[in-house]
Phi, psi and omega in degrees: 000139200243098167264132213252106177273117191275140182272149165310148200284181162233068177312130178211139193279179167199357153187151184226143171213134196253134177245199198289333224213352203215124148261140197234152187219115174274132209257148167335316223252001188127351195267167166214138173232166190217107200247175170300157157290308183319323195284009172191101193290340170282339166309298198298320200251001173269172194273131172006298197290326212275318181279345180290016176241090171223195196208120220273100197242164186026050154111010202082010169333310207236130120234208188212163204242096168320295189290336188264343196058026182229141161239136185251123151296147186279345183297293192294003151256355174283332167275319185112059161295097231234183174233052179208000000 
């Protein structure tokens, strides 16, 4: 049997979006991804303007909500990483 070694992804976002309930995050290569708001409470407890202000970090890696203090890696939702 023969096994072929795949290299590791370098996951990077390229647009985010916060809904009432949901952070969905669309990655370079085509994937979305959509986790709860509730698993990061400064999201869940901020107001619409204040998460529609974030900022895309190291190539898309990471992001992060200035007015909020919260950062997230696009890595830690892909294992299901929650703040709770």
């Amino acid at each position: 049997m023969t096994f072929k070694c795949v290299e590791p992804v370098d996951p990077r976002a390229d647009h985010i979006e916060c809904t009432e309930d949901e952070l969905v995050v669309r990655l370079v290569d085509g994937r979305i991804i959509s986790v709860p708001l509730a698993w990061f409470p400064r999201l869940a407890n901020a107001m619409p303007p204040e998460r529609a202000q974030f900022e895309l970090l190291g190539d898309g890696r990471g992001i992060h909500w200035p007015l909020l203090d919260e950062d997230i890696s696009v890595q830690s939702l892909l294992i299901g990483k929650s703040r709770l």
